[in-house]
N, CA, C and O atoms as a Tinker XYZ file with bonds, in Angstrom:
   428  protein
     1  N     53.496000   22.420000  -28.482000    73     2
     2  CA    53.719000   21.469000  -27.431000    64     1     3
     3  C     54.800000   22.045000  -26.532000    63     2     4     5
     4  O     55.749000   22.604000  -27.083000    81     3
     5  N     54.766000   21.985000  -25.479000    73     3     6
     6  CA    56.106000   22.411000  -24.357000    64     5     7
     7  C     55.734000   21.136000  -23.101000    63     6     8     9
     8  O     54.888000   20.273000  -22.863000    81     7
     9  N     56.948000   21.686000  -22.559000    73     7    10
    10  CA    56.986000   20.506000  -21.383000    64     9    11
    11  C     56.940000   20.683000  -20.360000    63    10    12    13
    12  O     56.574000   21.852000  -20.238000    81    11
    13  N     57.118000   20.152000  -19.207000    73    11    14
    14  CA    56.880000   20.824000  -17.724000    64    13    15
    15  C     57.767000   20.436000  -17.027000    63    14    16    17
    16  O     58.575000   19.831000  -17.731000    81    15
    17  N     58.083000   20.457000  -15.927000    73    15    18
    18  CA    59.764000   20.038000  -15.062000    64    17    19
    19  C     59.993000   18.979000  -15.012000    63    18    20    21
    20  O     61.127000   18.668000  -14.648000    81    19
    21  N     58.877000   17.768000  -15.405000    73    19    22
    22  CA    59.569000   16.557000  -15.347000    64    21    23
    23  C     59.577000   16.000000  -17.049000    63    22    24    25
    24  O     59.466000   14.819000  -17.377000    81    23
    25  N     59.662000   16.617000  -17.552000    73    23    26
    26  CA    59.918000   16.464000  -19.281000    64    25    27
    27  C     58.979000   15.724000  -19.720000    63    26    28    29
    28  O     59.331000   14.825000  -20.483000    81    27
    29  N     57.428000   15.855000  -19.377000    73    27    30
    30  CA    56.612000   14.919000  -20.031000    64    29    31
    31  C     56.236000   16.240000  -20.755000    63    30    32    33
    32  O     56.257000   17.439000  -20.479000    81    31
    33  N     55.817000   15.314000  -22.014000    73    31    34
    34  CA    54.970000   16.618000  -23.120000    64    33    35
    35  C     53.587000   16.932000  -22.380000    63    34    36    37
    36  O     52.966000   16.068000  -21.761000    81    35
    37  N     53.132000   18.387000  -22.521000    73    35    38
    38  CA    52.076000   18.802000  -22.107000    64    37    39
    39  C     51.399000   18.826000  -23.400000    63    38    40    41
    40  O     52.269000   19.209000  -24.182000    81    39
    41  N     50.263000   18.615000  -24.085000    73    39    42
    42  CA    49.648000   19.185000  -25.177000    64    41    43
    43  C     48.624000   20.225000  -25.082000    63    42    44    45
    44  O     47.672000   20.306000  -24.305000    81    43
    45  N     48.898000   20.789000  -25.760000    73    43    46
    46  CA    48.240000   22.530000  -25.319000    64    45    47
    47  C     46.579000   21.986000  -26.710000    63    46    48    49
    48  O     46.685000   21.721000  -27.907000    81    47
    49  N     45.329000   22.017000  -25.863000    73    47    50
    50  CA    44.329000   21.981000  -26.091000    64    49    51
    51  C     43.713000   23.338000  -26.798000    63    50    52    53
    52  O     43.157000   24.226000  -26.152000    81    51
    53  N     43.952000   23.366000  -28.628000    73    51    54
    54  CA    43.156000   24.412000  -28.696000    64    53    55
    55  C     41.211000   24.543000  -28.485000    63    54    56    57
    56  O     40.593000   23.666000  -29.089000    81    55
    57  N     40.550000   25.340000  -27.863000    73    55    58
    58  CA    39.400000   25.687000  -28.459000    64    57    59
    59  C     38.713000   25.939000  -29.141000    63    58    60    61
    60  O     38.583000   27.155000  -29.001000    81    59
    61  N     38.019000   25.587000  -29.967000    73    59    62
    62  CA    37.596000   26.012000  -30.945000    64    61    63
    63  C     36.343000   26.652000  -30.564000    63    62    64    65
    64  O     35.732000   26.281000  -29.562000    81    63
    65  N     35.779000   27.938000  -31.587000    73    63    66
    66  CA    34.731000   28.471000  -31.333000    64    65    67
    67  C     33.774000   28.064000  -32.722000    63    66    68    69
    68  O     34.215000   28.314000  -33.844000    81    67
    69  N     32.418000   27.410000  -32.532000    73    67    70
    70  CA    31.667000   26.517000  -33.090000    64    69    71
    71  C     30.473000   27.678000  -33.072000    63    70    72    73
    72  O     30.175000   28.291000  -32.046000    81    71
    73  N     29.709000   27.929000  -34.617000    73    71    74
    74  CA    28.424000   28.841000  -34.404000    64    73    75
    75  C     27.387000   28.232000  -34.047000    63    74    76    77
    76  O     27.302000   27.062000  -34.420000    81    75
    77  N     26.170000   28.857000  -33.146000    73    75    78
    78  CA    24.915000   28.114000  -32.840000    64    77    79
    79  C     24.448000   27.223000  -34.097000    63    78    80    81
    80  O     24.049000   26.110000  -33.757000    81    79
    81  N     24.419000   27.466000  -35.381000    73    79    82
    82  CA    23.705000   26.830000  -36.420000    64    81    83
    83  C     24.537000   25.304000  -36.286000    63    82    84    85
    84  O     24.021000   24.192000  -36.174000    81    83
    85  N     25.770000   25.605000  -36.329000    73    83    86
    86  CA    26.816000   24.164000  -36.485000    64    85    87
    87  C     26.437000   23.511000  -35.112000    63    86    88    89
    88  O     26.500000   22.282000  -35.126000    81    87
    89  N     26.118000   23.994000  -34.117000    73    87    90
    90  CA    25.997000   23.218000  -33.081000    64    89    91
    91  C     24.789000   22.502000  -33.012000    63    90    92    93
    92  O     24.836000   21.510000  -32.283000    81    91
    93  N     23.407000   22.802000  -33.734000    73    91    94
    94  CA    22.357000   22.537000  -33.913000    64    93    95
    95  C     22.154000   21.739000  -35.032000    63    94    96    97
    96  O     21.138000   21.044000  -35.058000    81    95
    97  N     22.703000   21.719000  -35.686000    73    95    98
    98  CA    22.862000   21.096000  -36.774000    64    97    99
    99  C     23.728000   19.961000  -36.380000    63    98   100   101
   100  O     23.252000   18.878000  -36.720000    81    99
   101  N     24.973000   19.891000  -35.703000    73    99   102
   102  CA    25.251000   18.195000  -34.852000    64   101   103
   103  C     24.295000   17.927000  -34.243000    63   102   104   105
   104  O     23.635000   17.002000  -34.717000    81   103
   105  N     23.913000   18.403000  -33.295000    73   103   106
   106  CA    22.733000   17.923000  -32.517000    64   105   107
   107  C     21.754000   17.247000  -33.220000    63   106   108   109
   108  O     21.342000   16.171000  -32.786000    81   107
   109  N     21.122000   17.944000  -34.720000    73   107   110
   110  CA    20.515000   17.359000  -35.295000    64   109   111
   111  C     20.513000   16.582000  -35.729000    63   110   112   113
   112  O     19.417000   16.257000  -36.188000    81   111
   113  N     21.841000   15.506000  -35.994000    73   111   114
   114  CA    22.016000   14.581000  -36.903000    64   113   115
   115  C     22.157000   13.610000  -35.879000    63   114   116   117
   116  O     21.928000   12.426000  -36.128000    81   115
   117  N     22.570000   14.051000  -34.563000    73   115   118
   118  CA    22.305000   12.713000  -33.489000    64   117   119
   119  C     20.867000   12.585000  -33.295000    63   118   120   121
   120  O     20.401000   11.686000  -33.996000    81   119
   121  N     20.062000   13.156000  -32.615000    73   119   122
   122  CA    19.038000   13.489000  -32.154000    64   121   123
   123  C     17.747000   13.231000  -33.594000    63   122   124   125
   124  O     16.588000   12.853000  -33.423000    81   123
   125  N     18.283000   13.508000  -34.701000    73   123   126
   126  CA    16.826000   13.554000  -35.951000    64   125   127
   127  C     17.238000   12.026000  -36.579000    63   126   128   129
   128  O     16.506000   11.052000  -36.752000    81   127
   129  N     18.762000   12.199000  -36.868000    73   127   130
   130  CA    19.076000   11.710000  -38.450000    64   129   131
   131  C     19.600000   10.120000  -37.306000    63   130   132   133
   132  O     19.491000    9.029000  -37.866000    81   131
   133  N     19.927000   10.123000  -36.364000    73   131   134
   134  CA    20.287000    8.939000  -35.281000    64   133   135
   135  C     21.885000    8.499000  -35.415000    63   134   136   137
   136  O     22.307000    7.344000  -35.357000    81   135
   137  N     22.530000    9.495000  -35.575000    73   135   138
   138  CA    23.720000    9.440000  -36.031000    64   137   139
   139  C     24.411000    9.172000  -34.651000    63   138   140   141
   140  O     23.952000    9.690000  -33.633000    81   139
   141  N     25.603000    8.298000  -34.618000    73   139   142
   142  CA    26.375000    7.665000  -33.093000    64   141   143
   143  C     27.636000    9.194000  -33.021000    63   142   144   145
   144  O     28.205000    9.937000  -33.821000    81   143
   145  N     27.582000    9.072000  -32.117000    73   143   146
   146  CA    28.430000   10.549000  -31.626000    64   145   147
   147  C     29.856000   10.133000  -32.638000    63   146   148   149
   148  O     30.556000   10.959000  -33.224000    81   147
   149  N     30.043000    8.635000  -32.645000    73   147   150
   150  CA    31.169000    8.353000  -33.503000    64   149   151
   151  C     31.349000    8.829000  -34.646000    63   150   152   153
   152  O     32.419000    9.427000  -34.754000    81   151
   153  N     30.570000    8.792000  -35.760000    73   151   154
   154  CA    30.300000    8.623000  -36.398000    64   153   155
   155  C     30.477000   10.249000  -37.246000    63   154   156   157
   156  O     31.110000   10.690000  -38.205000    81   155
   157  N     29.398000   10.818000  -36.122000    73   155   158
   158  CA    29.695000   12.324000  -36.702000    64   157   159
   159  C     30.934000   12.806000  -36.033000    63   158   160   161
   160  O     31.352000   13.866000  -36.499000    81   159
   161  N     31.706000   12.237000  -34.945000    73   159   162
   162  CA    33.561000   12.994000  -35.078000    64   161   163
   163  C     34.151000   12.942000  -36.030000    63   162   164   165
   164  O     34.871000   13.815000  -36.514000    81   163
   165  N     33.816000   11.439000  -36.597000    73   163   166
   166  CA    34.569000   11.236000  -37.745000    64   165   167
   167  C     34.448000   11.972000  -38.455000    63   166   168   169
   168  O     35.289000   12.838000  -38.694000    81   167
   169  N     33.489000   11.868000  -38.944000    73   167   170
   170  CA    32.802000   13.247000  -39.968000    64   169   171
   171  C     33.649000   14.817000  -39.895000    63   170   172   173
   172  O     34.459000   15.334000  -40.663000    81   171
   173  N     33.178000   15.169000  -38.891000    73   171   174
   174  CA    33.313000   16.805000  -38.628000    64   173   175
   175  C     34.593000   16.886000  -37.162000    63   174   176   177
   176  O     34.592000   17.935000  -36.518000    81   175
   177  N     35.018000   16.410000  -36.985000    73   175   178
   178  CA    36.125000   16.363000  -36.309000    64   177   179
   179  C     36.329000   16.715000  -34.544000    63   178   180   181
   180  O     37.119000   16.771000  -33.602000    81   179
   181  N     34.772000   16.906000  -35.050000    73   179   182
   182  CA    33.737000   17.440000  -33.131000    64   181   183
   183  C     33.944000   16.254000  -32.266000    63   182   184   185
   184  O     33.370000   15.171000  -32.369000    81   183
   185  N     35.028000   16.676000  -31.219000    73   183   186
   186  CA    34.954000   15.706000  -30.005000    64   185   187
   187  C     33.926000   15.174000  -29.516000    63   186   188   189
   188  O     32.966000   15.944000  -29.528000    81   187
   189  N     33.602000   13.623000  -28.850000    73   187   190
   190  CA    32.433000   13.734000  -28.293000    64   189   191
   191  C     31.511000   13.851000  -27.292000    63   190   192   193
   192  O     30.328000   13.624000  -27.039000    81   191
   193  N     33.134000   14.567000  -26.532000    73   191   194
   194  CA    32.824000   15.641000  -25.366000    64   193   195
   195  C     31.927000   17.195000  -25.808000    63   194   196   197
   196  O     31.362000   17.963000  -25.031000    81   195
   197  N     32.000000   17.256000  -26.717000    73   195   198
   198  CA    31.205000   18.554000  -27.044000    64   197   199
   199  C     30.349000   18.192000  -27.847000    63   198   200   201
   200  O     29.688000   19.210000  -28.052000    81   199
   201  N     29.906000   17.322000  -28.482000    73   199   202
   202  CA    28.241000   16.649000  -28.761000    64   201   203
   203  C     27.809000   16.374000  -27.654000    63   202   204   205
   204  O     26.659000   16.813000  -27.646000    81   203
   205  N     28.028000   15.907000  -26.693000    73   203   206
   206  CA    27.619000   15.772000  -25.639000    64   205   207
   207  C     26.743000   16.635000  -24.776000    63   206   208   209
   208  O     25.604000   16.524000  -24.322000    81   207
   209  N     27.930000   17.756000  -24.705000    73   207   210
   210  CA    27.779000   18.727000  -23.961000    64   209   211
   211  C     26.585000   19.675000  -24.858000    63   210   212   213
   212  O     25.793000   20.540000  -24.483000    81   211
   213  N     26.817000   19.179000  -25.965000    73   211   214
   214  CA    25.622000   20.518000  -26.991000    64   213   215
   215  C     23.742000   19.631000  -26.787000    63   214   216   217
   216  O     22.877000   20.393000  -26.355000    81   215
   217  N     23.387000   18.452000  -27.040000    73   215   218
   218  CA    23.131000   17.885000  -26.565000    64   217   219
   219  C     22.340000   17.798000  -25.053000    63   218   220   221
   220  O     21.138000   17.611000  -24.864000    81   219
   221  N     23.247000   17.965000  -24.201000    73   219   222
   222  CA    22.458000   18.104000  -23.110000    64   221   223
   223  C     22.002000   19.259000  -23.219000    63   222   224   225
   224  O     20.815000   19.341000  -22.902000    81   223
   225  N     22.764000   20.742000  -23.739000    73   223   226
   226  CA    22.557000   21.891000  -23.147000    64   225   227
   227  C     20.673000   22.166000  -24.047000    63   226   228   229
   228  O     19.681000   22.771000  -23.640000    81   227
   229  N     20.906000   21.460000  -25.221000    73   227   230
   230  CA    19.646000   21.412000  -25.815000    64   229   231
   231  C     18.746000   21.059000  -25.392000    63   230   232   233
   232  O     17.805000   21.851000  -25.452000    81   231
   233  N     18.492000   19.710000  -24.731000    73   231   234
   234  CA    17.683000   19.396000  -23.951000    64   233   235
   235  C     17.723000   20.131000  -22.628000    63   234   236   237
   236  O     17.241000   19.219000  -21.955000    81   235
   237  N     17.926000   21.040000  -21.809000    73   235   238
   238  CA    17.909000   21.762000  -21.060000    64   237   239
   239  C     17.141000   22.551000  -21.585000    63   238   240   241
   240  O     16.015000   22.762000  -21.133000    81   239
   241  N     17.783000   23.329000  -23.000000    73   239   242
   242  CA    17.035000   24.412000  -23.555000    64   241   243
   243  C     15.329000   24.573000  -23.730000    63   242   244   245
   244  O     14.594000   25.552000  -23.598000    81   243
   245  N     14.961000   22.647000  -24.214000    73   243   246
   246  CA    13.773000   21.949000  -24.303000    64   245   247
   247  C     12.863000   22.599000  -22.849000    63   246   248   249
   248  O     11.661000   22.808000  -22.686000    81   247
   249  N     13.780000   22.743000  -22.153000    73   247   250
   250  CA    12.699000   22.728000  -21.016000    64   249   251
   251  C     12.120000   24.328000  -20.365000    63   250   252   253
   252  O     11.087000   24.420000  -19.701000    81   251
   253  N     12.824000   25.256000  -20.638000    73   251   254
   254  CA    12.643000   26.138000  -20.942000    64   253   255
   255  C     11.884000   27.056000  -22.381000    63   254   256   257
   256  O     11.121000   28.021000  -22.350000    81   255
   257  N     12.289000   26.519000  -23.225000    73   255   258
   258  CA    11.912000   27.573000  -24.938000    64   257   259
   259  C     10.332000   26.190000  -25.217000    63   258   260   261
   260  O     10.038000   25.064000  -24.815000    81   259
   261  N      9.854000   27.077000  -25.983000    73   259   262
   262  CA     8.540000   26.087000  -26.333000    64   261   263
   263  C      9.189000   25.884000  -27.674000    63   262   264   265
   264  O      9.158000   24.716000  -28.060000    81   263
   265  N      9.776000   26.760000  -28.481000    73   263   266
   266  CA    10.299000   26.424000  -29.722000    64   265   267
   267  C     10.904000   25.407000  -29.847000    63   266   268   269
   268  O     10.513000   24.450000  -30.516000    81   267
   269  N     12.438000   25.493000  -28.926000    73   267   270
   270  CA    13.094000   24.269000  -28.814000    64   269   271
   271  C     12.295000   22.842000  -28.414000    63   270   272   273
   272  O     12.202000   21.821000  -29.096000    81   271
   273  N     11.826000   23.082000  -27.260000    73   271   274
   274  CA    10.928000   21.710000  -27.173000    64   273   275
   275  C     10.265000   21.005000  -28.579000    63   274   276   277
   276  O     10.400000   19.791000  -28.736000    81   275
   277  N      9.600000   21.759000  -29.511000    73   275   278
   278  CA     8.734000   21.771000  -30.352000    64   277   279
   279  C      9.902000   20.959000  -31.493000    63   278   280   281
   280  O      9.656000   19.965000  -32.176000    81   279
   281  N     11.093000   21.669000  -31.438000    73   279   282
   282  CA    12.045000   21.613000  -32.661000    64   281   283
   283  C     12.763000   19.676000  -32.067000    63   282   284   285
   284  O     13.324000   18.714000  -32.592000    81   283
   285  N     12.427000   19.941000  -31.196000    73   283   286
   286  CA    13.486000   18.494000  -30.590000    64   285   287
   287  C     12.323000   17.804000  -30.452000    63   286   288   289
   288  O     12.759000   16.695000  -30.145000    81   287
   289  N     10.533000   17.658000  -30.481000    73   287   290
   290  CA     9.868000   16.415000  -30.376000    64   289   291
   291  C      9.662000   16.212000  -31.989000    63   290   292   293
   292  O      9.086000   15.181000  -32.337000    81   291
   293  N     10.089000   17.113000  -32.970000    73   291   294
   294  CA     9.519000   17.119000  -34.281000    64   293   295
   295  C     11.197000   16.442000  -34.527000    63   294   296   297
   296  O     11.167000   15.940000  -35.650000    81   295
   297  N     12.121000   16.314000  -34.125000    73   295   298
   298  CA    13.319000   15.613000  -34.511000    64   297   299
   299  C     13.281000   14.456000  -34.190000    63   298   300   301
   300  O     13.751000   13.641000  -34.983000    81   299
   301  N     12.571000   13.874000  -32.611000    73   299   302
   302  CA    12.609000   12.617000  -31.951000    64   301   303
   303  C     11.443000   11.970000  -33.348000    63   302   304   305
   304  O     11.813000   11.074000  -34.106000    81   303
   305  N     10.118000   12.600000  -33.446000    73   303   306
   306  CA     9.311000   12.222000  -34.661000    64   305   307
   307  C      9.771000   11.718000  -35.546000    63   306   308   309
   308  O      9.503000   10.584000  -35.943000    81   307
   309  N     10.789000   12.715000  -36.153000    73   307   310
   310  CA    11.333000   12.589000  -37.675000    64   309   311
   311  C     12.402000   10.797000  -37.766000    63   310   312   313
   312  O     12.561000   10.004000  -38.693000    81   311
   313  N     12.847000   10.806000  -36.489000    73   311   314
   314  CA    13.471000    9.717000  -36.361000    64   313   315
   315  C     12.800000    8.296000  -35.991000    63   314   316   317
   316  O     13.228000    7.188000  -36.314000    81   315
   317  N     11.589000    8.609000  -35.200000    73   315   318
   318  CA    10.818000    7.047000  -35.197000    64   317   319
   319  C     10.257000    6.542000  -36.426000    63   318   320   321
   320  O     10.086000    5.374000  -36.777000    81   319
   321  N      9.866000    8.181000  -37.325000    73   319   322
   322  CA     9.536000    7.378000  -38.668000    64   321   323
   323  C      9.949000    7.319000  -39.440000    63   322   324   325
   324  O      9.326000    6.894000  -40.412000    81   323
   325  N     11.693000    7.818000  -39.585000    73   323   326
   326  CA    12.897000    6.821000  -40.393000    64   325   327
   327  C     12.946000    5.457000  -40.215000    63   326   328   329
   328  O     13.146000    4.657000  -41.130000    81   327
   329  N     12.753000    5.146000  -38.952000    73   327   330
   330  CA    13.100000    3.873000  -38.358000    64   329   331
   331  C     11.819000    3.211000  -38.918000    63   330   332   333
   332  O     11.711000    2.524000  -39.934000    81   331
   333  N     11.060000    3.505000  -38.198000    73   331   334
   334  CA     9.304000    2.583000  -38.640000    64   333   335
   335  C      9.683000    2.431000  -40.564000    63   334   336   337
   336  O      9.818000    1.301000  -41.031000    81   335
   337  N      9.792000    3.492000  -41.346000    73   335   338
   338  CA     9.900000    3.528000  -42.648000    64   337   339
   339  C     11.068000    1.997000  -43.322000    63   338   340   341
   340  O     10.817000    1.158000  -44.187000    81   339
   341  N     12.166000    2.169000  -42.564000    73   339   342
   342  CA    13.027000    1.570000  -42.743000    64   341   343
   343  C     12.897000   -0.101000  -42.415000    63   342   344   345
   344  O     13.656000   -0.986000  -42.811000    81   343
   345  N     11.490000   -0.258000  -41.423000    73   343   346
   346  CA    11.200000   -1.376000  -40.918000    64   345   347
   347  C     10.304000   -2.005000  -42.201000    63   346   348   349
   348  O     10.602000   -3.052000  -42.775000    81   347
   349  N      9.295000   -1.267000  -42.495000    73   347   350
   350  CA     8.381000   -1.546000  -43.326000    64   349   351
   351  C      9.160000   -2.081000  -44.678000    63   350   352   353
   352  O      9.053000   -3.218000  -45.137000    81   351
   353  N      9.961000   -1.020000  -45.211000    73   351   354
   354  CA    10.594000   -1.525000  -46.612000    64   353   355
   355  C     11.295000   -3.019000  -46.105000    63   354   356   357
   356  O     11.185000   -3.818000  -47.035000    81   355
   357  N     11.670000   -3.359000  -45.453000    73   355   358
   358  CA    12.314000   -4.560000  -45.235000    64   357   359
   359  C     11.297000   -5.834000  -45.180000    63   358   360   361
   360  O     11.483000   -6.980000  -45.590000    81   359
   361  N     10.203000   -5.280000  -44.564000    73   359   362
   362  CA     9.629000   -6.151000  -44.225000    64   361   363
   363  C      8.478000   -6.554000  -46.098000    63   362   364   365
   364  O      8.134000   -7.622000  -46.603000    81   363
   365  N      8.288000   -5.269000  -46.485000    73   363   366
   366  CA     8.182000   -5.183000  -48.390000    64   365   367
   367  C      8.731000   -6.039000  -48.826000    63   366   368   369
   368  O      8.134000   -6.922000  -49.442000    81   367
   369  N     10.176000   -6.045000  -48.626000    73   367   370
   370  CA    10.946000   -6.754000  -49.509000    64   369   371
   371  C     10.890000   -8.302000  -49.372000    63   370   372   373
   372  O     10.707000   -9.142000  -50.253000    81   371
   373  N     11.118000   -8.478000  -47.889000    73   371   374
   374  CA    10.484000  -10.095000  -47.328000    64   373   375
   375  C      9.554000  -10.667000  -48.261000    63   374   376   377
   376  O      9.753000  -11.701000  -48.900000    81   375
   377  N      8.087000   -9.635000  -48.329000    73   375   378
   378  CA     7.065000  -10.007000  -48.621000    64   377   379
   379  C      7.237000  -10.650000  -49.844000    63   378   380   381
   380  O      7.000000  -11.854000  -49.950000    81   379
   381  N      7.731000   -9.786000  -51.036000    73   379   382
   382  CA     7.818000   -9.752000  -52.157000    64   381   383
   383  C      8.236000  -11.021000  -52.620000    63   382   384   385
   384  O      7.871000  -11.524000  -53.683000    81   383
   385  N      9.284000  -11.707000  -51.508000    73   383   386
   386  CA    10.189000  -12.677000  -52.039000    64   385   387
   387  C      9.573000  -13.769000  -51.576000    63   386   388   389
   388  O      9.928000  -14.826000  -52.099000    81   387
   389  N      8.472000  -13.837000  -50.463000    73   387   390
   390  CA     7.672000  -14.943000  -50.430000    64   389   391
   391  C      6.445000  -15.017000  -51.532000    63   390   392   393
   392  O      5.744000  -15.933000  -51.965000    81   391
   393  N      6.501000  -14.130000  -51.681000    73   391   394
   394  CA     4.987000  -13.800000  -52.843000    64   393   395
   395  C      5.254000  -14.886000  -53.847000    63   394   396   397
   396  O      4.640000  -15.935000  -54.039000    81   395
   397  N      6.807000  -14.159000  -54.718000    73   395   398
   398  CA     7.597000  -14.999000  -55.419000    64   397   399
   399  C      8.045000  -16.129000  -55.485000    63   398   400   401
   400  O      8.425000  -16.670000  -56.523000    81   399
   401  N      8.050000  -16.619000  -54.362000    73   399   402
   402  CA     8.636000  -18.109000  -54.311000    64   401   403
   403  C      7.179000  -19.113000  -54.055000    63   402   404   405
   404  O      7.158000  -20.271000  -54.472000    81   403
   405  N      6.229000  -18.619000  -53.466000    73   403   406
   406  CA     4.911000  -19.359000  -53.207000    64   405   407
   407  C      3.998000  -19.201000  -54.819000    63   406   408   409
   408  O      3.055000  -19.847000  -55.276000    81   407
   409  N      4.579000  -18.351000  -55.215000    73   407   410
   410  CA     3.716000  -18.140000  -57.093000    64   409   411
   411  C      4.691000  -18.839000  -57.680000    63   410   412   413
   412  O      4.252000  -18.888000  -58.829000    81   411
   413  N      5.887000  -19.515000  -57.698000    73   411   414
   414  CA     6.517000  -20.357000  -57.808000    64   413   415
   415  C      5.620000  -21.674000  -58.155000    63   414   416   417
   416  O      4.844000  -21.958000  -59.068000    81   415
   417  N      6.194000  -22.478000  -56.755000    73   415   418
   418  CA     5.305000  -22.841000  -56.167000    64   417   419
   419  C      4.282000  -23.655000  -56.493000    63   418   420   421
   420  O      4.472000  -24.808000  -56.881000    81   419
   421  N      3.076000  -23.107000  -56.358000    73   419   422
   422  CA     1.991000  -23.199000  -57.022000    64   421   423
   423  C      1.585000  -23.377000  -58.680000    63   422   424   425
   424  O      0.897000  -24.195000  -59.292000    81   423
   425  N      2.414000  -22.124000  -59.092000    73   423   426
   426  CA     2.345000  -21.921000  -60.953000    64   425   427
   427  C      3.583000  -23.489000  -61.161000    63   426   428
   428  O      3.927000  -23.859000  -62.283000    81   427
């Protein structure tokens, strides 16, 4: 930390240098796993100025690479049918407990 002529603290911002895999791999957990940018700072200590920024640059990448495109609609996939999956068991469990209470019920 140092200061500047009017004695306010400056905080000196280190950089960190992050490998493509780690950057793809956040990306992935927003983008596949539906993780809130919060969520994974907490986690991994990644501002969420630079999920952000990794993020867009991916979807940029999407539009260019057929791979990437391919790798990011098979992530958007992977995530509607967490969600759909996650809908269904709930809606299982509903079932189950009317099943139960109407065989109640009846019996």
């Amino acid at each position: 930390m140092r200061y500047n002529k009017n004695h306010k603290k400056e905080v000196l911002i280190m950089s960190q240098n992050y490998t493509p895999e780690f950057k793809k791999k956040i990306v992935r957990l927003h983008e596949e796993e539906g993780r809130t940018y919060k969520s994974i700072t907490a986690e991994y200590g990644v501002s969420k100025a630079s999920i952000s920024k990794w993020c867009s640059e991916f979807s940029k990448e999407c539009q260019t690479d057929p791979q990437a495109k391919e790798d990011y609609d098979s992530m958007k996939e992977n995530l509607r049918l967490k969600r759909e999956n996650e809908e269904l068991r709930k809606e299982i469990a509903f079932l189950k407990k009317a099943a139960a209470f109407f065989a109640k019920e009846i019996g």
